[in-house]
N, C-alpha and C positions, 0 to 999 in steps of 0.2 A: 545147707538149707534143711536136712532130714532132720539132722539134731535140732533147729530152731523148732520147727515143727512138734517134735517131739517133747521138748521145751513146754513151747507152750499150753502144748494138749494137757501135762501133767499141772500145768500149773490152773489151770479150768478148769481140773479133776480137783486139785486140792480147795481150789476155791469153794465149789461149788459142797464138797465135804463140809467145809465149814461153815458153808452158807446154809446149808439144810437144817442141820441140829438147830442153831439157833432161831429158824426160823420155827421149829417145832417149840423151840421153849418158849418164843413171844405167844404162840396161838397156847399153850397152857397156861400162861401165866395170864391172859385175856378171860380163859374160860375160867380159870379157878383162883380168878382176882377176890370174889365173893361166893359164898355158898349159895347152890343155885335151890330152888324148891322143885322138891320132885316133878310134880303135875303144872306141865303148863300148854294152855290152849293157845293155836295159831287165831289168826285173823277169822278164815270163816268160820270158824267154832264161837268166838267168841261174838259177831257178830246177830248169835240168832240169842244170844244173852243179853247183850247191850240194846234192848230195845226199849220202845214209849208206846204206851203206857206202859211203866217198871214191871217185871216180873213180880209178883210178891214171894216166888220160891227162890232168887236171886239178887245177892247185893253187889253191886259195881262200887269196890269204893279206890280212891285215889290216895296213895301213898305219899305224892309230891309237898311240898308244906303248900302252905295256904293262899299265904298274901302274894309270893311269889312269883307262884306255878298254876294254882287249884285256880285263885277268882280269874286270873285270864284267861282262862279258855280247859276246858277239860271235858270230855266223855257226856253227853248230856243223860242223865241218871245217874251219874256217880254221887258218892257220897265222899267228904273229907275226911280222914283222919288221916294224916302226915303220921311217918312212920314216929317219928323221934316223941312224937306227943301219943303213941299209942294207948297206952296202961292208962292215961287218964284220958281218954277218949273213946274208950269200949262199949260206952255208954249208947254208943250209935249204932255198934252192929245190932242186927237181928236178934229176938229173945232164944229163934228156935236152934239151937243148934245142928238142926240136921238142912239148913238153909244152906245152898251154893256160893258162898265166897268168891271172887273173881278179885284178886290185885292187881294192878296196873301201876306204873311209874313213868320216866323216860326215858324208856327203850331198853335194848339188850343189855347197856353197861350200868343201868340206873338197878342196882341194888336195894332200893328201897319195899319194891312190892316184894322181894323174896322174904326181905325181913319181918315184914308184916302178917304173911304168910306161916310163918313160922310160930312167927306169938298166937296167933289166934288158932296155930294147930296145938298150944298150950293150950290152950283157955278151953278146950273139948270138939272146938267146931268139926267135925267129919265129913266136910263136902269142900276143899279148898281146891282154888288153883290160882294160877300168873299166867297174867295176859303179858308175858316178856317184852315182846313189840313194842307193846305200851302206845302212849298217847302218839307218837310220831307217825306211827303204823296206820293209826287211825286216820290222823289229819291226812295221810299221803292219798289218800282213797277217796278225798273227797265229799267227806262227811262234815253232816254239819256240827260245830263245837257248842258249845254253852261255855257261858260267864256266870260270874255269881253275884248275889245283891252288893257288895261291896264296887266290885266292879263298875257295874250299874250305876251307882249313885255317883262316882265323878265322872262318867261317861256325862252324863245328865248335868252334872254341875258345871261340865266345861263343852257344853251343845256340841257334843261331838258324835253325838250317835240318832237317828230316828227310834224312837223306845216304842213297841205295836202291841197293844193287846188286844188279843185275838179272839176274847171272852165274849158274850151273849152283851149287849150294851145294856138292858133294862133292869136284868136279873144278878149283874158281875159289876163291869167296869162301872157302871152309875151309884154301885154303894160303894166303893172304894178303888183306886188303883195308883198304881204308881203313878206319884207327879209327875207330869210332862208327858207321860204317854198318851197317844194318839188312839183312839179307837176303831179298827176295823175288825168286827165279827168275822169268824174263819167261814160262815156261810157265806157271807154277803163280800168277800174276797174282791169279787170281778169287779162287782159291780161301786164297790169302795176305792179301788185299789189307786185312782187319780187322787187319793188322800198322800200315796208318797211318793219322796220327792223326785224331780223328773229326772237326775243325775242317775243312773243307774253304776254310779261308786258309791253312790252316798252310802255309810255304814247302817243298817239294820238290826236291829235285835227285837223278837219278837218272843214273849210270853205268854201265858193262861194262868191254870191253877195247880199248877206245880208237875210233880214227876208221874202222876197221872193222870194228864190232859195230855191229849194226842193233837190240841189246837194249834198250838205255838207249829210246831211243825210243818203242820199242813200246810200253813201260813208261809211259813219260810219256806218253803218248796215251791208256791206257788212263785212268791217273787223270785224266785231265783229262777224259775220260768220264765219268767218276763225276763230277763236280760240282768239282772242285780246279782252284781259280783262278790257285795262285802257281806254278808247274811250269817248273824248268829243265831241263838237259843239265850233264851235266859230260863232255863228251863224248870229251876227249884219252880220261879213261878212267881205271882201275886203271894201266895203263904212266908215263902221264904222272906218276899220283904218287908211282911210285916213282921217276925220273929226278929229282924234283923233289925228296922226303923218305925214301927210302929205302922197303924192302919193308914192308909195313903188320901188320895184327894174322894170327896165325891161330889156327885152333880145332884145339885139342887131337885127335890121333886122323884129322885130317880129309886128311893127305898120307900116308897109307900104305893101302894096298889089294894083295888077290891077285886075280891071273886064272888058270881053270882054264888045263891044259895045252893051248899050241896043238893045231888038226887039220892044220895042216899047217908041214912043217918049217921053211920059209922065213919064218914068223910071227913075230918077236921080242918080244915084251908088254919095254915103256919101264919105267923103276924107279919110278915112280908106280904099278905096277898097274893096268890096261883102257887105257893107251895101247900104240901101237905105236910102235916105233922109225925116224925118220926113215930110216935104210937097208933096213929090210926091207920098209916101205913103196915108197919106188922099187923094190924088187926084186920084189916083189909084181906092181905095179902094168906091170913092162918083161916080166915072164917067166912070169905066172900070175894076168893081174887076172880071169879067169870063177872063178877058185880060192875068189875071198872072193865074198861080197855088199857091193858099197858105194853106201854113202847120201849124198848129198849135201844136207844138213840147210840148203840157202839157203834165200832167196827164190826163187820160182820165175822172177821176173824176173835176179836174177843167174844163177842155175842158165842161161837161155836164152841170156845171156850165152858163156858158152861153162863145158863141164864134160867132166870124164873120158870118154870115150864107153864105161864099162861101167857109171856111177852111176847110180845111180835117184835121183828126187826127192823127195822127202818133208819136205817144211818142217818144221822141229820143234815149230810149233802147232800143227801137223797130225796128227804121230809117234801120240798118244795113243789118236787115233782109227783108226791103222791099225796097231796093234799087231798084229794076228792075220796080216798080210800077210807078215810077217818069215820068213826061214826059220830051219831049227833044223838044217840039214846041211850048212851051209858058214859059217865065221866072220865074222861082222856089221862092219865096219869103217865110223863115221861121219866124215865129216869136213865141212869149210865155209869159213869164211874167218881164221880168228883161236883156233880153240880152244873157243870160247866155247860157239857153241852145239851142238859137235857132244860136247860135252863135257854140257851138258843131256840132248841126247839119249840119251848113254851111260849117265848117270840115271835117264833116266824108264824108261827097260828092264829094268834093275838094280831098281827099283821093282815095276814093275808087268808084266814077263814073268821071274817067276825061272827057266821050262825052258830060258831061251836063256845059256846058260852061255858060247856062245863071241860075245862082246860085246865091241866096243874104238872108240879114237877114236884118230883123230889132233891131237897138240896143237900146233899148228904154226898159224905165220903162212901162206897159199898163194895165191902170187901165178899164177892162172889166165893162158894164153897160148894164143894160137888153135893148132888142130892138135891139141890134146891134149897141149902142153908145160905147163911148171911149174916152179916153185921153192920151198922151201920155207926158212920162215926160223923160229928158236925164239921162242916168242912172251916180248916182256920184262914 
């Protein structure tokens, strides 16, 4: 019985010998399957990168191919360039180089963001990293994903999805929007929201005016407050689908408007009606900004960011409830990041303060710079 014992102990010893090494050489050959990229950020790291409205000192982009991977569901602010099409697709990264890079693929075995990584540590960039985790990491935590115009369009062709745009109705969605899409204003949320449909499976995808509009979002947060299980992003936005299929439906009546006569001369009202004109705006703003009242309809976290030094804050969720704060003896001029929601704003006043006659927005992309610089660009 001692010898059986003995026996067998040694043969548990041997085993166990040869069970180890090899065990060691699968987890090597697992790690050093592909060259890994030095610098790589976990989950909550990348998480305060991965945000909406886009960093402008940070590009998310997606390694995955396109048709795939990318249009079903990816990182809502990433950008495409699939590893294999890189060298003709450079075209998309950022001009500056000293801009933060962040790769992503799927997941720890997917070698595509390391590679991508790599090339664009050729091309000079000096702020890279890999989000390794990659897209899986993300999805497991509960975030919401975006889709891309391609996507979109046979979602839409084969009614398989509710498509929400989330834009200002008078100022957005009524000069053009995606066919089929349904419009609910991200203000008027609650009070719209018996617009979708009472299934709470039913699939959702919800857009604005691309990767910087914080609407879509809001939007899709709130339904998924309500009870609504299936809730995407389309988040490139309105811009992406027209680069992708041309300008979309509009509603009759919904691009022509009057504004009274400015109060003061340097005011030019845009040929849309309650916009102002990119040049009388900087001229406003270099020769006479206590002239106007201006709003700055962000987030109060972008607002802190850096903003005009004569704008006040006023969120546009907020706007409703501070109506009476407004004045009525110098022209109201809102503005934000993309048009979108200072264009809502411009609404709900137009709504619900008719004594404030002199009311405008700016429709413009504004790229914020410290010091109280800026740039304006026309939003596509």
């Amino acid at each position: 019985m001692i010898r059986i014992q003995r026996t067998l102990g040694l043969l548990v010893l041997l085993f166990g010998l040869v069970a180890l090494p090899l065990g060691g050489v699968q987890a090597q050959l697992t790690d050093k399957a592909f060259k890994q990229y030095p610098s790589i950020v976990d989950y909550k790291a990348f998480k305060e990168l991965a945000v909406i409205p886009v960093r402008k000192d940070v590009a998310i982009i997606d390694a995955r191919p396109a048709r795939k991977k990318y249009n079903k569901g990816h990182i809502p602010g990433a950008i495409s360039i699939p590893n294999t099409f890189f060298n003709k697709m450079v075209g998309k990264l950022p001009k500056d180089k000293k801009t933060k890079l962040v790769f992503y693929c799927g997941g720890y075995k997917c070698p595509l963001s390391h590679k991508s990584a790599f090339k664009a540590e050729k091309l000079g960039y000096t702020d890279i990293a890999v989000f390794a985790a990659g897209y899986p990491e993300w999805k497991s935590h509960g975030n919401f994903i975006s889709v891309a115009a391609p996507w979109v369009k046979k979602a839409m062709e084969k009614q398989k999805i509710t498509l929400i745009d989330a834009r200002p109705t008078k100022k957005k969605y009524n000069k053009g929007h995606v066919p089929g899409a349904i419009n609910i204003p991200n203000t008027f949320f609650d009070k719209m929201a018996n617009r979708l449909p009472a299934d709470k499976k039913s699939p959702l995808v919800f857009y604005c005016g691309g990767f910087k509009c914080p609407l879509s979002v809001k939007s899709a947060s709130k339904a998924k407050a309500l009870g609504y299980t299936d809730v995407k992003l389309f988040q490139a936005g309105y811009p992406a689908w027209k680069m992708a299929f041309g300008p979309g439906a509009k509603v009759d009546g919904g691009t022509k408007g009057s504004a009274a006569k400015p109060m003061i001369a340097n005011l030019v009202v845009g040929p849309e009606g309650g916009t102002i004109t990119f040049a009388s705006f900087k001229e406003i703003i270099a020769k006479a900004p206590e002239s106007v009242f201006l709003v700055d309809v962000r987030d109060a976290g972008e607002y802190g960011k850096t903003h005009f030094p004569t704008a006040v804050n006023i969120p546009v969720e907020e706007l409703e409830g501070k109506l009476g704060t407004l004045p009525t003896n110098k022209p109201i001029i809102f503005i934000c990041a993309t048009g979108a929601r200072s264009g809502e704003a411009y609404d709900i006043v137009k709504l619900l303060r008719e004594d404030i006659t002199q009311v405008y927005y700016l429709d413009a992309e504004i790229e914020y710079a410290d010091g109280g610089t800026y740039t304006l660009k026309t939003v596509q």
